[in-house]
Jmol script that loads the backbone (N, CA, C; Angstrom):
load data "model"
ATOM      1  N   UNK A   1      18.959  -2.743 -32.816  1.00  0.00           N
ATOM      2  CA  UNK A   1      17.789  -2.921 -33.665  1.00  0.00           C
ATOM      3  C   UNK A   1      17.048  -1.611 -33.894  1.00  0.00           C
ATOM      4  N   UNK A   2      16.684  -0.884 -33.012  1.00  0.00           N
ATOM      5  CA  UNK A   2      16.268   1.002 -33.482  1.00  0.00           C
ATOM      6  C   UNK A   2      16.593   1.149 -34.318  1.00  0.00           C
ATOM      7  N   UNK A   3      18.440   1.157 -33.963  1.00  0.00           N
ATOM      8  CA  UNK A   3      18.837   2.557 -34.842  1.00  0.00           C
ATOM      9  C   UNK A   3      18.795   1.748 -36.562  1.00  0.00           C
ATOM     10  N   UNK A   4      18.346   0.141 -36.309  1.00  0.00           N
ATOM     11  CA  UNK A   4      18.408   0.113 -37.693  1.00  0.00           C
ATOM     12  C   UNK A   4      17.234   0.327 -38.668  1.00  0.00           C
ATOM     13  N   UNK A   5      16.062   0.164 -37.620  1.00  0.00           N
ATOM     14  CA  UNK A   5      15.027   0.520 -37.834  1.00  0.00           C
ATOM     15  C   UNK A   5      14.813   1.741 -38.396  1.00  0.00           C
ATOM     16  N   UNK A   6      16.048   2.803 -37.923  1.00  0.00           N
ATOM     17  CA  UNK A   6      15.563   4.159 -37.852  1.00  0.00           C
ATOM     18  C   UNK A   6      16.219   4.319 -39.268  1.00  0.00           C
ATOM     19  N   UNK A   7      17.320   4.000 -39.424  1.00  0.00           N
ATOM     20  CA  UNK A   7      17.742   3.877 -40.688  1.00  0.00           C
ATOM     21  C   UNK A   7      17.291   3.557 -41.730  1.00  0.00           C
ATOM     22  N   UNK A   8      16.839   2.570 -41.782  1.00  0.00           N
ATOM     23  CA  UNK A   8      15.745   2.229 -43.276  1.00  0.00           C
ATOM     24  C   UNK A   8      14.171   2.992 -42.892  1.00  0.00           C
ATOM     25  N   UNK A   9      13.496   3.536 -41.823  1.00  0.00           N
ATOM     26  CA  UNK A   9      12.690   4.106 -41.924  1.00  0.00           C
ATOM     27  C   UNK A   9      12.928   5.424 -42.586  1.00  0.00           C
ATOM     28  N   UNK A  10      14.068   6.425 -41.722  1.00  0.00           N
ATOM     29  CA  UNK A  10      14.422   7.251 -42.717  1.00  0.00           C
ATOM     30  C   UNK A  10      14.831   7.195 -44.353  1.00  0.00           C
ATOM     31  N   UNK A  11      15.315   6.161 -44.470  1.00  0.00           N
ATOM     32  CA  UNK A  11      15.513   5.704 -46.454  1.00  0.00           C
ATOM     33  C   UNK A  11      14.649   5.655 -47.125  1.00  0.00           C
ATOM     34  N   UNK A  12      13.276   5.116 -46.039  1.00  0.00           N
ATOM     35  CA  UNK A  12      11.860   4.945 -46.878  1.00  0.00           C
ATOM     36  C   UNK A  12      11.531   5.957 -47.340  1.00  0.00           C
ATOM     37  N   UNK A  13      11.382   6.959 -46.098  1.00  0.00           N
ATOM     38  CA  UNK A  13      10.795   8.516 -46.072  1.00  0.00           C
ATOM     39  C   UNK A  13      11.276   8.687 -46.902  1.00  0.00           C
ATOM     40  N   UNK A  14      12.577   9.444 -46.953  1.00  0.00           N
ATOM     41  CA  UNK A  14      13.082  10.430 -47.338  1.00  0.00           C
ATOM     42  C   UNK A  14      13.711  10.226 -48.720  1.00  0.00           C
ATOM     43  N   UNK A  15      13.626   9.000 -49.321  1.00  0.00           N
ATOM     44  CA  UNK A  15      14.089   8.464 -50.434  1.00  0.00           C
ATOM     45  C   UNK A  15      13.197   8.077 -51.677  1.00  0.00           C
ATOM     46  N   UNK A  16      12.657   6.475 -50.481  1.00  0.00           N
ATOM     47  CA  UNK A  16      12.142   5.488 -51.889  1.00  0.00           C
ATOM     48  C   UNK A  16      10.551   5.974 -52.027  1.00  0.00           C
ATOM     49  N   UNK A  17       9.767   6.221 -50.878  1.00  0.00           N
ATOM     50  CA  UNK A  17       8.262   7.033 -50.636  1.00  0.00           C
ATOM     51  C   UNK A  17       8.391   8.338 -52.027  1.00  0.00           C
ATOM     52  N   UNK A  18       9.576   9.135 -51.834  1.00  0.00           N
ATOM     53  CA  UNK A  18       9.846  10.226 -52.622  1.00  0.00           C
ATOM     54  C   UNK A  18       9.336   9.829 -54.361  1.00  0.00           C
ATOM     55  N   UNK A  19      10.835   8.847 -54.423  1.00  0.00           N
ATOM     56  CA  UNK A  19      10.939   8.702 -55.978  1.00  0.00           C
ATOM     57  C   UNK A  19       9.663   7.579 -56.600  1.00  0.00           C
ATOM     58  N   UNK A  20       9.080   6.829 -55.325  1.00  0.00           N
ATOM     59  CA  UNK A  20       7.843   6.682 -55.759  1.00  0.00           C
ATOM     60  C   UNK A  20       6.624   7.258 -56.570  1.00  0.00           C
ATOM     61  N   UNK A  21       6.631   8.711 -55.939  1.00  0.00           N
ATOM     62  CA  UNK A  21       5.289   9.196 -56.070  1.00  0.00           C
ATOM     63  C   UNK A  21       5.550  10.626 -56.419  1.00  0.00           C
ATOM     64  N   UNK A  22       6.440  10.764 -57.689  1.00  0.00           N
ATOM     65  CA  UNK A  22       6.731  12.242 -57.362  1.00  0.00           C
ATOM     66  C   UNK A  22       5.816  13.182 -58.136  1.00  0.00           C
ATOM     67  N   UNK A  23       4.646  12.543 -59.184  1.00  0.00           N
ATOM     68  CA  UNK A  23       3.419  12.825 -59.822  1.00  0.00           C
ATOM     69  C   UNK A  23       2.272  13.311 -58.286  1.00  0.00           C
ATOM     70  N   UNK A  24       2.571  12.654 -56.796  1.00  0.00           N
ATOM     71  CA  UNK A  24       1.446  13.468 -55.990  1.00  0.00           C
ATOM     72  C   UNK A  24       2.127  14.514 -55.197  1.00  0.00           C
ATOM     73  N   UNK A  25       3.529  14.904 -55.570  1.00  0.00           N
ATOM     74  CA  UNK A  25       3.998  15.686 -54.289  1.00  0.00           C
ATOM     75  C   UNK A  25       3.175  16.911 -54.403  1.00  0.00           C
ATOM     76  N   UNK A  26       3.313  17.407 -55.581  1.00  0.00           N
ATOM     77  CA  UNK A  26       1.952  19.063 -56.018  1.00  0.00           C
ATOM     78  C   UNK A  26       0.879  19.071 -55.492  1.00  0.00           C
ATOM     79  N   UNK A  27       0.362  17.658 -55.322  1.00  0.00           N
ATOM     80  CA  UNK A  27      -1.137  17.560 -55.218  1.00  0.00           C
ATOM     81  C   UNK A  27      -0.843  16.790 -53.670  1.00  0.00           C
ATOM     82  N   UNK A  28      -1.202  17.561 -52.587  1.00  0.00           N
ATOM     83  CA  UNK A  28      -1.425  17.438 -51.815  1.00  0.00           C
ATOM     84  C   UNK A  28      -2.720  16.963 -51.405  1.00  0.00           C
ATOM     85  N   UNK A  29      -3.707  17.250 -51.665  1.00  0.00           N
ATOM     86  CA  UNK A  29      -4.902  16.579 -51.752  1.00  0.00           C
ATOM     87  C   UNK A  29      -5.361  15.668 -51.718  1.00  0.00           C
ATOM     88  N   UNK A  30      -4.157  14.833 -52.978  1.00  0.00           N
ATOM     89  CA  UNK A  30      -4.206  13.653 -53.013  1.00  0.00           C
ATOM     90  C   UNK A  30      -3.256  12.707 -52.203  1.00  0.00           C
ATOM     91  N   UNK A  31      -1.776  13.412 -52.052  1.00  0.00           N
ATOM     92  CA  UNK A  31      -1.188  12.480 -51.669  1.00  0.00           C
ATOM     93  C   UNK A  31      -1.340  12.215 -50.417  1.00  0.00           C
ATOM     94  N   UNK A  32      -1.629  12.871 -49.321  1.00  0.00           N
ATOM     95  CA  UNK A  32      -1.956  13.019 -47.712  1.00  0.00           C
ATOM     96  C   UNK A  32      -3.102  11.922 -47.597  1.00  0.00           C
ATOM     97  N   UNK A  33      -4.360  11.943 -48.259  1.00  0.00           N
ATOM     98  CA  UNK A  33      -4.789  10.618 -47.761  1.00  0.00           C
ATOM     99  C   UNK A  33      -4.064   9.690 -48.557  1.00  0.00           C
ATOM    100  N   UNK A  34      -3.811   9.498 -49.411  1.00  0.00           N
ATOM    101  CA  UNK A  34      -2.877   8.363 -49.972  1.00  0.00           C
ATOM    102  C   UNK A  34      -2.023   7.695 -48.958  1.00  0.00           C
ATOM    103  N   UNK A  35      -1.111   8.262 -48.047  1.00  0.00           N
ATOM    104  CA  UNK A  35      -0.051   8.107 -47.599  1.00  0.00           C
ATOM    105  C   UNK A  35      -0.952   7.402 -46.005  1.00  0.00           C
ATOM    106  N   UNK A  36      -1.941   8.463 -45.650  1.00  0.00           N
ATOM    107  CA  UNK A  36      -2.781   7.703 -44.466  1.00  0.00           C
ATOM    108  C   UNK A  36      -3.089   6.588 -44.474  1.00  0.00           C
ATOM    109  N   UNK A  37      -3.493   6.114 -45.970  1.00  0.00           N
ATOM    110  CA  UNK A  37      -4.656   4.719 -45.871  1.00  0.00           C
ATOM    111  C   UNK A  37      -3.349   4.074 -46.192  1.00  0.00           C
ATOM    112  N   UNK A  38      -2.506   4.376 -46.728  1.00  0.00           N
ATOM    113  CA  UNK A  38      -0.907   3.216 -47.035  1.00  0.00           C
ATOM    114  C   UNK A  38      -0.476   2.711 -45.478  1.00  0.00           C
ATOM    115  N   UNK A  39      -0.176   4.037 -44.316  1.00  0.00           N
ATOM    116  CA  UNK A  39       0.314   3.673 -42.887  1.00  0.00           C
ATOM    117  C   UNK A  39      -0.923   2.601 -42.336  1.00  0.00           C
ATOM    118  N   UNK A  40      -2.491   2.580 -43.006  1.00  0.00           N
ATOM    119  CA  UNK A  40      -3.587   1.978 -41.986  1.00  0.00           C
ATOM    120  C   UNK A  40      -2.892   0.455 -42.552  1.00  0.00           C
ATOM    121  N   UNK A  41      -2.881   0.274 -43.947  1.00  0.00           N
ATOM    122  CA  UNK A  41      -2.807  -1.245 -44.258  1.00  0.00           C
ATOM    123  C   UNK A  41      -1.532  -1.568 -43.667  1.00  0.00           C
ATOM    124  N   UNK A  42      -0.121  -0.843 -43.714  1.00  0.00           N
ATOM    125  CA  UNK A  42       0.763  -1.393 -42.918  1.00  0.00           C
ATOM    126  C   UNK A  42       0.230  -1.912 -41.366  1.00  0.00           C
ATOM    127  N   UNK A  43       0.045  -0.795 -41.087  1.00  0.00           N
ATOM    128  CA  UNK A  43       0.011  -1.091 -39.807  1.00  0.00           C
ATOM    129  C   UNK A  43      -1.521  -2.317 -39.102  1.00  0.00           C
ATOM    130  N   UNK A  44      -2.323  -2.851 -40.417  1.00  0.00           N
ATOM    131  CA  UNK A  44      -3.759  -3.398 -39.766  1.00  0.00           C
ATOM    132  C   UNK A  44      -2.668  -4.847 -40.417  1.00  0.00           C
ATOM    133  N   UNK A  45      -2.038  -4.935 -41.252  1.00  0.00           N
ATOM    134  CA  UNK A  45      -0.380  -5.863 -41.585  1.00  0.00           C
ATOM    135  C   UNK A  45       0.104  -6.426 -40.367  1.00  0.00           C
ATOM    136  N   UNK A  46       0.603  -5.797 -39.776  1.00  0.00           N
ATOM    137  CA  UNK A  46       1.616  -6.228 -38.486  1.00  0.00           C
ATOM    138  C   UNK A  46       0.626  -6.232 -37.660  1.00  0.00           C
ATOM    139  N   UNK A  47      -0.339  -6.385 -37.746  1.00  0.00           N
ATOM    140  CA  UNK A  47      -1.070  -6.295 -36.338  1.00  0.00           C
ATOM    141  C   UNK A  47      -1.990  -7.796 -36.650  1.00  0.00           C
ATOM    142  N   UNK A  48      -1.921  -7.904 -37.555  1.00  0.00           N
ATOM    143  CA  UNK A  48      -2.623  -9.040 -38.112  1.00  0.00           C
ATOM    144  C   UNK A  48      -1.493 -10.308 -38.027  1.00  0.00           C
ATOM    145  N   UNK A  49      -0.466  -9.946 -38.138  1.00  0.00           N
ATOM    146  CA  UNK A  49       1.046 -11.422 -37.905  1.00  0.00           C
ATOM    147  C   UNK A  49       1.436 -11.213 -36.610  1.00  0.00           C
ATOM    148  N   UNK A  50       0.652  -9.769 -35.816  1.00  0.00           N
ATOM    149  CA  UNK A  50       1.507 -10.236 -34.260  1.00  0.00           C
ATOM    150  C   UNK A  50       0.287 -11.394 -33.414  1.00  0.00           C
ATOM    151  N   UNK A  51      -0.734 -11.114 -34.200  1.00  0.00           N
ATOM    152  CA  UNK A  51      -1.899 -12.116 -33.707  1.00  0.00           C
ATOM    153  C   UNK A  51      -1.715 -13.285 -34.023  1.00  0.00           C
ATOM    154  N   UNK A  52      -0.943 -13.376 -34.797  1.00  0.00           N
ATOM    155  CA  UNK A  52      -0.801 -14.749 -35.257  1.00  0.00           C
ATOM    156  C   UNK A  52       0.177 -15.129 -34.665  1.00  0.00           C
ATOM    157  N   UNK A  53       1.295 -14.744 -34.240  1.00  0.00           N
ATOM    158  CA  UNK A  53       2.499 -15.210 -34.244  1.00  0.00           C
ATOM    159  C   UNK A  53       1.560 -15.258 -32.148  1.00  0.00           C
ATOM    160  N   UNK A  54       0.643 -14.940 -31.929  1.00  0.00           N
ATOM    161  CA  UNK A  54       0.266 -15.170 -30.441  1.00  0.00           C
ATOM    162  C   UNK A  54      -0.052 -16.601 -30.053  1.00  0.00           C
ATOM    163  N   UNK A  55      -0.895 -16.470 -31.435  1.00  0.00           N
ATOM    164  CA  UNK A  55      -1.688 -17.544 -31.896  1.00  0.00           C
ATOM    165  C   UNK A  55      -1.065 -18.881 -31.673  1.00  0.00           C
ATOM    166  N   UNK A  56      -0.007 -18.617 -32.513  1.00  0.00           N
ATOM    167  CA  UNK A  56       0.835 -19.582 -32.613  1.00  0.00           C
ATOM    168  C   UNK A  56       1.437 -20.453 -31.786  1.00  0.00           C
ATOM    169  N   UNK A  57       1.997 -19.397 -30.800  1.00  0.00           N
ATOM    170  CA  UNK A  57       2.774 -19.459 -29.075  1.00  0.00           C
ATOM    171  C   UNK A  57       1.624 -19.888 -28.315  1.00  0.00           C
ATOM    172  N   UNK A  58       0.687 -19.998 -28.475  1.00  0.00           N
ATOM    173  CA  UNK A  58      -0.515 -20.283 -27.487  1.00  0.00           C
ATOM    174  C   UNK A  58      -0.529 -21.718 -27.915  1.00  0.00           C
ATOM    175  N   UNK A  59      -0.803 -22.213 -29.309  1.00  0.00           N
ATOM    176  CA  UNK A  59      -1.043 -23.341 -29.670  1.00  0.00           C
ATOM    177  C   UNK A  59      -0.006 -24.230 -29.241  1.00  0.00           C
ATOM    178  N   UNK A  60       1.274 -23.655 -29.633  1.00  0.00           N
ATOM    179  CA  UNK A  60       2.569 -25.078 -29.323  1.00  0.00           C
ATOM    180  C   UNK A  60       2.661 -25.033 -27.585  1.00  0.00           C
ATOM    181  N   UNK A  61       2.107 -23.983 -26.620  1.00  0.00           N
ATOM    182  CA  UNK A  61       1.489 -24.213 -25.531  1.00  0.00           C
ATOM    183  C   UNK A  61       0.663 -24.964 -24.852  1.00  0.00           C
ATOM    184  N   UNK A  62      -0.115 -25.379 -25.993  1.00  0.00           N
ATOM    185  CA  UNK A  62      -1.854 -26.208 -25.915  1.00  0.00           C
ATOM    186  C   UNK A  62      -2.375 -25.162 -24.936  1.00  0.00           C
ATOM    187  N   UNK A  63      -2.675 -24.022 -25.464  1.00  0.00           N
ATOM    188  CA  UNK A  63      -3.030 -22.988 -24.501  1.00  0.00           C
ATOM    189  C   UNK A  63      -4.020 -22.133 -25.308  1.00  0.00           C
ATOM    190  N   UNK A  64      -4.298 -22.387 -26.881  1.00  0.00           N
ATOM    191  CA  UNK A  64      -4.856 -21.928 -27.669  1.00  0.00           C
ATOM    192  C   UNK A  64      -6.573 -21.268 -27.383  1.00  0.00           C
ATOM    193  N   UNK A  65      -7.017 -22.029 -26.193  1.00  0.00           N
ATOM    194  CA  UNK A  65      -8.139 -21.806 -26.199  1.00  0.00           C
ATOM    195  C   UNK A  65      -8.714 -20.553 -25.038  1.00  0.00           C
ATOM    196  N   UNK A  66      -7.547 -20.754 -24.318  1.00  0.00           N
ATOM    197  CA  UNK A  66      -7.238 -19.440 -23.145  1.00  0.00           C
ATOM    198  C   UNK A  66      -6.920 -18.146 -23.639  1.00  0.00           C
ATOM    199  N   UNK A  67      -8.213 -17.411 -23.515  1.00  0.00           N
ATOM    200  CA  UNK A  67      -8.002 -15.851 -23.994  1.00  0.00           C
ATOM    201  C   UNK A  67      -7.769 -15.166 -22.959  1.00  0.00           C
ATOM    202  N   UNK A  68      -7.468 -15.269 -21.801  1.00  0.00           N
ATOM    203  CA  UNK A  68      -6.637 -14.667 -20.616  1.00  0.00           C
ATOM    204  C   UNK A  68      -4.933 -14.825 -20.812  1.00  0.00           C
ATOM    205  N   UNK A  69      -4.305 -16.147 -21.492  1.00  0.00           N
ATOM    206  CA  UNK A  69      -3.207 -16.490 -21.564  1.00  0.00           C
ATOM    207  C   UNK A  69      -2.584 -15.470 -22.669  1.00  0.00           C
ATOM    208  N   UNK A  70      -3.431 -15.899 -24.293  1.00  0.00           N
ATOM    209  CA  UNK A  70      -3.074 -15.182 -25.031  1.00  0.00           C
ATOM    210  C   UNK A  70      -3.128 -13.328 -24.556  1.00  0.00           C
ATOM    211  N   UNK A  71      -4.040 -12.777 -24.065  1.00  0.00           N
ATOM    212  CA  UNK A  71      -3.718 -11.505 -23.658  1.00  0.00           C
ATOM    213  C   UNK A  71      -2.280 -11.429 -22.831  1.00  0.00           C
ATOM    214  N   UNK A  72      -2.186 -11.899 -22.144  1.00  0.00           N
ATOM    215  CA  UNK A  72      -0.629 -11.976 -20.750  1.00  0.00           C
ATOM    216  C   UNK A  72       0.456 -12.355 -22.281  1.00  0.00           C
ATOM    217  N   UNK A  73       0.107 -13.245 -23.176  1.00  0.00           N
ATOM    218  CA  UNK A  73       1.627 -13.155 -23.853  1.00  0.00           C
ATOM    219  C   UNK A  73       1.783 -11.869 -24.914  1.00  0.00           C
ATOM    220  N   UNK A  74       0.280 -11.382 -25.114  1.00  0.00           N
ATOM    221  CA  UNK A  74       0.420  -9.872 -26.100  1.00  0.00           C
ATOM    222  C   UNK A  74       1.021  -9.405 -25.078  1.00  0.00           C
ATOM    223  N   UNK A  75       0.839  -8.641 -23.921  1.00  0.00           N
ATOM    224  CA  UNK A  75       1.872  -7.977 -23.033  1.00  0.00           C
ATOM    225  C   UNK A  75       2.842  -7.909 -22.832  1.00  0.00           C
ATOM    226  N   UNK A  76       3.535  -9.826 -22.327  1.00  0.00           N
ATOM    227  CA  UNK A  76       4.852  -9.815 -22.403  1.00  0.00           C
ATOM    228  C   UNK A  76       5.808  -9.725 -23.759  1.00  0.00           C
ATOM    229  N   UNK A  77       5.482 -10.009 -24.679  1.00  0.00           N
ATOM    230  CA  UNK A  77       6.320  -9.944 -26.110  1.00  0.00           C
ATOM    231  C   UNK A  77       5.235  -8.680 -26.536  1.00  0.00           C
ATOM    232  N   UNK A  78       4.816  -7.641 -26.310  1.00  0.00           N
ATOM    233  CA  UNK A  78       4.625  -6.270 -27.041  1.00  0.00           C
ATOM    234  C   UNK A  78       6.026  -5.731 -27.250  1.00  0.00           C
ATOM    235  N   UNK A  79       6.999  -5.935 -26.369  1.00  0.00           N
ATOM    236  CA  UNK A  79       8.278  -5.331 -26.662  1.00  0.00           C
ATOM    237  C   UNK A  79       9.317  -5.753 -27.831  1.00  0.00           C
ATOM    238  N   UNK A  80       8.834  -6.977 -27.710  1.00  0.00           N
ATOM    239  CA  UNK A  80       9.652  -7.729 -28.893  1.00  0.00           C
ATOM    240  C   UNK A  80       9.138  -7.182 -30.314  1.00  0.00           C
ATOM    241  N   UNK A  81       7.429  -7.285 -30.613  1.00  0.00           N
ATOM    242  CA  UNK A  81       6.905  -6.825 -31.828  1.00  0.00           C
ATOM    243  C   UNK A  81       7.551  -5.599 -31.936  1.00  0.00           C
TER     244      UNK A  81
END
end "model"
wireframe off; spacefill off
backbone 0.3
color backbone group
């Protein structure tokens, strides 16, 4: 699973990110925060479905209401996300 990860991460980079945006590559200015606030929404994205997907595991638990439980299962499945 990495290396496939690593694979289409590199395709993103180095490819489709490219032929996306090739009007900001000059303009650095612009494209550097561009590219920052793009990684914040990905990443506030997955952080928003790993809560859920906690959420979730807590509920078909009947455990939903235990915020000690849900923390112990962010821990154990952090590896999985």
């Amino acid at each position: 699973m990495p290396s496939e990860f690593k694979e289409k991460w590199n395709e993103m980079v180095s490819e489709l990110i490219m032929d996306a945006l090739p009007d900001f590559l000059d303009k650095y200015y612009l494209f550097v925060p561009m590219i920052h606030q793009l990684f914040l929404v990905v990443r506030d994205f997955i952080e928003s479905k790993q809560k859920k997907a906690i959420t979730d595991i807590a509920t078909i638990l009947n455990l939903k209401d235990e915020k000690d439980i849900q923390d112990i299962l962010n821990g154990k499945l952090k590896s999985i996300f």
